[in-house]
C-alpha positions as CSV (number, residue, x, y, z in Angstrom):
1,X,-9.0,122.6,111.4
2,X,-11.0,123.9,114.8
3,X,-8.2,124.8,117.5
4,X,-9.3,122.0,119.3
5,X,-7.9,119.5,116.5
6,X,-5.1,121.9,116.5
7,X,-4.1,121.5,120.1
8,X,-4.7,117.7,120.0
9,X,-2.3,117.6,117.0
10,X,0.8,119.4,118.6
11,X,3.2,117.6,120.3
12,X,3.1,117.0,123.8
13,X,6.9,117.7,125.7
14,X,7.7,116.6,128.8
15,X,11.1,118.0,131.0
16,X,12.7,115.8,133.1
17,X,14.3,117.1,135.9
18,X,15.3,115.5,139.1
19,X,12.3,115.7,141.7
20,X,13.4,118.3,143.9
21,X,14.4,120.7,140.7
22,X,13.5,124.4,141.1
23,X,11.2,126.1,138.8
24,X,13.8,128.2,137.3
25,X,15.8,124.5,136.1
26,X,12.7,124.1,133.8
27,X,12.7,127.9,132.7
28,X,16.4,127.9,131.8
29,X,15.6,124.5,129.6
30,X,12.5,125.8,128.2
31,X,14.3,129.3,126.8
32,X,17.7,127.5,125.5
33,X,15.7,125.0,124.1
34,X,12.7,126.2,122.7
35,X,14.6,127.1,119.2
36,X,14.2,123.3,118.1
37,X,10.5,123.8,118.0
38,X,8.0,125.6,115.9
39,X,5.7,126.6,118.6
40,X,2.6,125.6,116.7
41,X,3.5,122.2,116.6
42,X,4.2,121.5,120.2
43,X,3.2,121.9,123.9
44,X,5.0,121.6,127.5
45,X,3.0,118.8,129.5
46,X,2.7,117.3,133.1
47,X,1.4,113.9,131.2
48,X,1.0,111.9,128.0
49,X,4.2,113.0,126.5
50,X,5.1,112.3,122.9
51,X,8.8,113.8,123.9
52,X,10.6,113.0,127.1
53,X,13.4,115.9,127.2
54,X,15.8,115.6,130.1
55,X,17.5,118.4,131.7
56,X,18.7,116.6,134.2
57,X,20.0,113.2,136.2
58,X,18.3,111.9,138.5
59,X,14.7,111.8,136.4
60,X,14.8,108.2,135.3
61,X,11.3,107.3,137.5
62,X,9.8,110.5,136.4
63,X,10.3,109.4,132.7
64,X,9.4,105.4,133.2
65,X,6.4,106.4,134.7
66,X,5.1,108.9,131.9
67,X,5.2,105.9,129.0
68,X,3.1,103.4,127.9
69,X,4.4,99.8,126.5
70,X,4.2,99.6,122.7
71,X,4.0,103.3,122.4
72,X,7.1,105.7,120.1
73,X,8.6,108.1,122.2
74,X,11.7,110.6,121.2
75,X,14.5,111.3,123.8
76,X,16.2,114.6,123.9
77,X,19.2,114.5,126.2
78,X,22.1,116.6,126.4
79,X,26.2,116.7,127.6
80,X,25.1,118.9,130.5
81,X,23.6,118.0,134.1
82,X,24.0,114.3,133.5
83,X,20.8,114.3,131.3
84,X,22.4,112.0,129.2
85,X,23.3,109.6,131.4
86,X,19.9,109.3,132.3
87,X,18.4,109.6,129.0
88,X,20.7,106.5,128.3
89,X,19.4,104.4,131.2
90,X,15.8,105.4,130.5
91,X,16.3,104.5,126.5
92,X,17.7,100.5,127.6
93,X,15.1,100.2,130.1
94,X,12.6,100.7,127.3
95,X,14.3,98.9,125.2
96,X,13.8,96.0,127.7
97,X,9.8,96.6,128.1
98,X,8.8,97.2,124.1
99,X,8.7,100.6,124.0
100,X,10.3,102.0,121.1
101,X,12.0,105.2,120.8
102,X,14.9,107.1,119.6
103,X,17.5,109.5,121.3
104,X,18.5,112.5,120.0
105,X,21.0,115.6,121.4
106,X,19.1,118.4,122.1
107,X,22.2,120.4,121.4
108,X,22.7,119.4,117.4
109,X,21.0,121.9,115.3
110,X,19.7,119.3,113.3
111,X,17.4,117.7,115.8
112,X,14.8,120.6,114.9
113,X,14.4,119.5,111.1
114,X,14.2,115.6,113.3
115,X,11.1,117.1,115.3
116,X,9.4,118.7,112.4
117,X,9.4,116.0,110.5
118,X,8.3,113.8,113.7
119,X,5.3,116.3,113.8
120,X,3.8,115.8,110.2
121,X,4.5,111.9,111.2
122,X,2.6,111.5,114.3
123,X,-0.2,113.9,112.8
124,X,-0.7,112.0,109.5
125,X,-1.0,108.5,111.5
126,X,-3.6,110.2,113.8
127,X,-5.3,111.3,111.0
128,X,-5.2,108.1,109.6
129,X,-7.0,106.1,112.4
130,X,-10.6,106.0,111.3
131,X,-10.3,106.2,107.9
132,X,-12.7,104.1,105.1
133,X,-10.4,102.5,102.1
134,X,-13.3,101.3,100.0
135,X,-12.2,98.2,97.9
136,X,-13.9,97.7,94.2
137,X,-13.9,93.9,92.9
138,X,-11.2,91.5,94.4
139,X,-7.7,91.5,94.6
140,X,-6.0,90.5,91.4
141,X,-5.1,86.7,91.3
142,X,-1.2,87.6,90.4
143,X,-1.0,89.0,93.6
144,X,-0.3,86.2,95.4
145,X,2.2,88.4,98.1
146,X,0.3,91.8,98.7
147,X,-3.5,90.4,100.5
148,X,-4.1,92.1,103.8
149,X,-6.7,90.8,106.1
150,X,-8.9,93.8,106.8
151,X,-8.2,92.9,110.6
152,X,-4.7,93.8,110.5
153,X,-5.4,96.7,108.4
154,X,-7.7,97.6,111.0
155,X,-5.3,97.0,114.2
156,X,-2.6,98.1,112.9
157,X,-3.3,101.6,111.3
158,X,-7.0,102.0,111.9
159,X,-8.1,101.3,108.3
160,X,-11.8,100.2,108.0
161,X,-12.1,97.6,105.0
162,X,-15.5,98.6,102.8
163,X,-16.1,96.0,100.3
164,X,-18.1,96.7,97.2
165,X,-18.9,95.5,93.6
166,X,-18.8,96.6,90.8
167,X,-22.3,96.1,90.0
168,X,-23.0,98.6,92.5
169,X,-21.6,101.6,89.9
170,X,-24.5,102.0,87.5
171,X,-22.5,103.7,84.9
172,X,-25.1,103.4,82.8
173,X,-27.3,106.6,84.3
174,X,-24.2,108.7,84.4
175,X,-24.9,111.2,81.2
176,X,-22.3,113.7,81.1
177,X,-18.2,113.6,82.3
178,X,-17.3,116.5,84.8
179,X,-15.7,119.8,83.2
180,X,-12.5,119.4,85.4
181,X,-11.7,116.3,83.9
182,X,-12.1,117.2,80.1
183,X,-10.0,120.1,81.1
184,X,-7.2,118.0,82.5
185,X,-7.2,115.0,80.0
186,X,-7.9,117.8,76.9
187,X,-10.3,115.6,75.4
188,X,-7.7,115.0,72.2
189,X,-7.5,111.8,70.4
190,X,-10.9,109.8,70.5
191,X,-13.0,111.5,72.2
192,X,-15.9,108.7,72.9
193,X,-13.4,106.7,74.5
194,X,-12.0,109.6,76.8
195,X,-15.5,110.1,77.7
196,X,-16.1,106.4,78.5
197,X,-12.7,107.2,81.1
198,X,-14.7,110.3,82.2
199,X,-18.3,108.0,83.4
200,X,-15.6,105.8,85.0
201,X,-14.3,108.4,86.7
202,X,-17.7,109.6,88.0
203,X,-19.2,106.4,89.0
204,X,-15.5,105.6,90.8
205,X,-15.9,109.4,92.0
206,X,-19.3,109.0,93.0
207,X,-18.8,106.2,95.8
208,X,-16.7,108.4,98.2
209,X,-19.7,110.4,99.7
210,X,-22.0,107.4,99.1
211,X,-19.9,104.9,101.7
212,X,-17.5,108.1,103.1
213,X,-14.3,106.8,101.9
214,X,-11.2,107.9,102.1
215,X,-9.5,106.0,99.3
216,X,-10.3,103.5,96.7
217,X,-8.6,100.3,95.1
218,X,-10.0,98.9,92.1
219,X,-9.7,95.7,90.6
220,X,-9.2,97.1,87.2
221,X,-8.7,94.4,84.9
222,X,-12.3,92.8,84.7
223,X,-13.7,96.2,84.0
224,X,-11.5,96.1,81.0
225,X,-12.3,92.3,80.0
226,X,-15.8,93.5,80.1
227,X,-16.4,96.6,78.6
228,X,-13.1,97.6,76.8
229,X,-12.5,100.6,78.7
230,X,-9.6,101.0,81.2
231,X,-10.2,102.7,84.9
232,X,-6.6,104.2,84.3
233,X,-7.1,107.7,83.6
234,X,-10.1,107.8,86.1
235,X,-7.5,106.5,88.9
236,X,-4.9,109.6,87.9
237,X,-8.1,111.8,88.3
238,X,-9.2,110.5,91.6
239,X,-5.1,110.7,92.7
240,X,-5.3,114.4,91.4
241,X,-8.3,115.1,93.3
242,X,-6.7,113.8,96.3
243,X,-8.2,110.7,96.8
244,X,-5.7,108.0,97.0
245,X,-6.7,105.2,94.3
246,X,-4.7,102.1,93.9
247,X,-4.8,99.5,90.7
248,X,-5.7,96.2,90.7
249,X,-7.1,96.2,94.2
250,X,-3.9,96.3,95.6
251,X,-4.9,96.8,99.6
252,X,-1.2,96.2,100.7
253,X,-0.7,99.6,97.4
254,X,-3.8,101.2,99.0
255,X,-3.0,101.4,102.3
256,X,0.9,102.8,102.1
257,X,-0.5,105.4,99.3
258,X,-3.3,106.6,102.4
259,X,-0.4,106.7,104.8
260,X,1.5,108.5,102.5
261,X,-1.3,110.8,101.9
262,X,-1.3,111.8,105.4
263,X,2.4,111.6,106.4
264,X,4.0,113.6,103.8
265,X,0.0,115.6,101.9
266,X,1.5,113.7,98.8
267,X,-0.4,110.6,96.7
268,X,2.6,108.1,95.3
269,X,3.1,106.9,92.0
270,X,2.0,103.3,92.6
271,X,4.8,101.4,90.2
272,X,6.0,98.1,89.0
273,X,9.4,96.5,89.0
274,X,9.7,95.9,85.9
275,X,13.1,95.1,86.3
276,X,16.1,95.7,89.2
277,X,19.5,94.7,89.1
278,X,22.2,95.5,91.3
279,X,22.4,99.2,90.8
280,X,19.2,100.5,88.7
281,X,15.2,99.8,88.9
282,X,13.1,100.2,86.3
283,X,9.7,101.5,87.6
284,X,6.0,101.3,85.0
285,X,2.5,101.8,85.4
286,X,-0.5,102.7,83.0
287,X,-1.2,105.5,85.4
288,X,0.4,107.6,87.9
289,X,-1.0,110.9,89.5
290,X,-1.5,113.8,87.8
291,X,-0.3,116.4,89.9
292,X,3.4,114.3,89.9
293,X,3.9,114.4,86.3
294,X,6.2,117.1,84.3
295,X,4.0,116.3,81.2
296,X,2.0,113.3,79.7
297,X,0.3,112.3,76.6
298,X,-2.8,109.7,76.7
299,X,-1.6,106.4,75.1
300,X,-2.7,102.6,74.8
301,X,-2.6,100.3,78.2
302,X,-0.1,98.1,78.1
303,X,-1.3,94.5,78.8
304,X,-4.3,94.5,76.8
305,X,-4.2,97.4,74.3
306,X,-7.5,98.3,74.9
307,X,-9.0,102.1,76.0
308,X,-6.9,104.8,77.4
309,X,-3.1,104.9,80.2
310,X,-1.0,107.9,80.6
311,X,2.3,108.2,79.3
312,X,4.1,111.0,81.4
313,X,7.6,112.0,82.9
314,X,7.6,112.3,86.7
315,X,9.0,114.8,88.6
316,X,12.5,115.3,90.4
317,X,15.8,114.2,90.5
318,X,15.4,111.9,93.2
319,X,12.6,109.6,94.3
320,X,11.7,108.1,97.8
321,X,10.2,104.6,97.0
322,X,8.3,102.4,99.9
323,X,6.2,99.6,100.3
324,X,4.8,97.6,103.3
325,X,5.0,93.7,103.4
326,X,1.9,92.1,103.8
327,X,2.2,91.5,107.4
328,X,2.2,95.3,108.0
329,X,5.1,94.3,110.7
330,X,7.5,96.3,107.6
331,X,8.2,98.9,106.0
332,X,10.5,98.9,102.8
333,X,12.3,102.3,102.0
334,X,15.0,103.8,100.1
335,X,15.8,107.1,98.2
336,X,16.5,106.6,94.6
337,X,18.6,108.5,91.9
338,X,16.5,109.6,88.7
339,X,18.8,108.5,85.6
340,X,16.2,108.0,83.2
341,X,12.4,108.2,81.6
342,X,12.5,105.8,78.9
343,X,9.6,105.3,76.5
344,X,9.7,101.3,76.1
345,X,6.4,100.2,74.3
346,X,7.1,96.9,75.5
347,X,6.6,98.0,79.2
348,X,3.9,100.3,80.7
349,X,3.3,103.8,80.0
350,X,4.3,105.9,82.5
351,X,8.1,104.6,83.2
352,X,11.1,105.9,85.4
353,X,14.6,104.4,85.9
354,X,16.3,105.6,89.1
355,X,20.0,104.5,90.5
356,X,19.8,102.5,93.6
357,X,22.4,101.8,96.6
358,X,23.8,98.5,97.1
359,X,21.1,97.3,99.8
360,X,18.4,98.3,97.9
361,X,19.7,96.0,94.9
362,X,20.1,93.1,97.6
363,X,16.4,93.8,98.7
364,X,14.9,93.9,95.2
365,X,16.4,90.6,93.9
366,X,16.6,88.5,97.3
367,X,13.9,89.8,99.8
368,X,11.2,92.0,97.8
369,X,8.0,92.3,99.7
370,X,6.3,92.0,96.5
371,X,6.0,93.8,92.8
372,X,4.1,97.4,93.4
373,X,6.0,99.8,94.7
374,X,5.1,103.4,95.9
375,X,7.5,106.4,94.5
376,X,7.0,109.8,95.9
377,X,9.1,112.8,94.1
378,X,12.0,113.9,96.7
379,X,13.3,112.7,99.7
380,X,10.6,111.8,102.5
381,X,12.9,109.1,103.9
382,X,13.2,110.3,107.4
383,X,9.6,111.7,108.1
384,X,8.1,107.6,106.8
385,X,11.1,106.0,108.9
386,X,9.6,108.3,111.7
387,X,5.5,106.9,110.8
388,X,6.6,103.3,110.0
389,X,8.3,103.4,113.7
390,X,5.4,105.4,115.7
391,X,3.1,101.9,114.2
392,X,5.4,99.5,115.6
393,X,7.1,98.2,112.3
394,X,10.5,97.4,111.2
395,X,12.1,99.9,108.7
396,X,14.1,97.9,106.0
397,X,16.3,100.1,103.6
């Protein structure tokens, strides 16, 4: 990244004083305060803030007139000087004119880890404005609840639908399977059809520099109808590589795994529900990225027992899971318990059960924004709360 980028990327701090503050009310603030930020993340400004910080009453106009409707903001506010009082007034009177935001106390030594993770947030969705999500085949007909127009794709995170068909992969002219992915997949078992995977993976590969994506999703299934070879492994490739690649052309998948990518530098598992109650989900999928998995074995795909899916046990003891309704207006999210990694044949391969809270078993049976759901090892709750909110959606947990 050129230091230009770099400077553009920090956040931009505001103090808030009232207008006839001396210099040395600002200097006082700036030295108690400046432990809750990492120095290369942020930047005192005059305009534009991303943070209003108020040291003072008596800066309510200073603060109404540095916002913009339909813009995030975060509040800092203290107990001393009456900055909370104003931070108070100047948090409903947003409120009142769609500009959304959050208050924090300045003095709580947990507000820093709250700023950090605000940082990666507002970066990542930066980053994301502009991007090329390049979309092989259709949509797959069962999903009747996950189509996104590319419009609101567009308007609401700056994602540029590409569409393309597969007759425009000539796999036929590809002659040889990349060393790297031999090396990862081991080329055990039958090695024709691994290296039918491999040309998949290379003509899949091959249209990121040709139409500058950024990610891929790939109606799958005809590919398989057609030639007998699943894009499975080539999708946990291209997720290894860094390239976010959803199944089944799954834009509503595709476009929370790019967010994702640049919110928290980690690709999701995309997942089904193959089955929720109350208190547990059971999470499948023929494929899942590499880089996530503790180990894996190559196995059959499910649904049609034809070619090459991964079997493998994902990482960590907890899991964030996520998914965006098809409006974009919401954002699912929860954090998840690991209980199990059972190896059901009559599900798909790759397959994790996790213990959910009570809401999250009320949102899985009564309100789910659809099947696929995305499942990122850890907790990266609070850092997608903070993205979903800076886009102007509802978080649901």
């Amino acid at each position: 990244m050129n230091s230009s980028n770099f400077i553009r990327d920090r956040l931009r701090v505001k103090l808030l004083a009232f207008p006839s503050a001396e210099i040395s009310v600002f200097d006082r603030a700036k030295k108690k305060y400046m432990g809750l930020f990492n120095p290369d993340e942020m930047e005192f400004v005059n305009d534009k803030p991303d943070v209003l910080m108020f040291i003072t009453g008596g800066s309510e106009h200073l603060a109404i007139e540095s916002v913009q409707e339909y813009r995030f903001y975060l509040l800092l506010a203290s107990a001393e000087g009456n900055s909370w009082a104003a931070a108070t007034e100047v948090k409903a009177w947003m409120n009142q004119h769609n500009i959304r935001s959050i208050l924090l106390n300045a003095d709580d030594p947990a507000t820093a880890d709250v700023l950090t993770e605000y940082y990666h947030a507002h970066r990542g969705i930066r980053n994301l404005h502009g991007q090329r999500l390049g979309v092989v085949g259709n949509s797959s007909p069962w999903l009747v609840a996950s189509s996104i127009s590319p419009y609101l794709l567009h308007s609401k995170l700056g994602i540029e639908q590409v569409d393309i068909s597969w007759d425009d992969i000539m796999f036929n002219e590809i002659q040889q399977v990349s060393p790297d992915f031999a090396s990862l997949f081991g080329m055990a078992g039958d090695r024709q059809e691994l290296v039918e995977s491999g040309k998949i993976y290379e003509g899949l590969a091959s249209l990121v520099p040709f139409y500058r994506l950024n990610a891929v999703a790939v109606e799958c299934f005809p590919l398989v109808n057609k030639t007998g070879h699943t894009a499975c492994l080539a999708l946990a490739k291209l997720n290894y590589d860094g390239i976010p690649s959803a199944c089944e052309a799954d834009i509503c998948s595709a476009a929370a795994m790019m967010l994702s990518a640049e919110v928290c530098n980690a690709i999701p598992w995309m997942a089904n529900i193959a089955f929720a109650d109350g208190s547990e989900v059971l999470l499948a999928h023929c494929t899942a990225p590499v880089n996530h998995l503790i180990n894996f074995k190559i196995d059959s795909h499910f649904e049609t027992g034809k070619g090459y899916s991964l079997a493998g046990h994902l990482k960590g003891e907890e899991v964030t899971i996520f998914r965006f309704d098809n409006t974009l207006n919401r954002m699912f999210i929860t954090l998840a318990e690991v209980t199990d990694h059972p190896k059901n044949r009559n599900a798909c391969r790759t397959q994790l059960k996790a213990k959910i809270k009570e809401s999250a078993g009320r949102y899985f049976t009564e309100t789910p924004f659809g099947n696929h759901h995305l499942v990122l090892p850890g907790n990266w709750t609070e850092r997608l709360k903070l993205a979903v909110l800076i886009v102007g959606m509802e978080v649901l947990e």
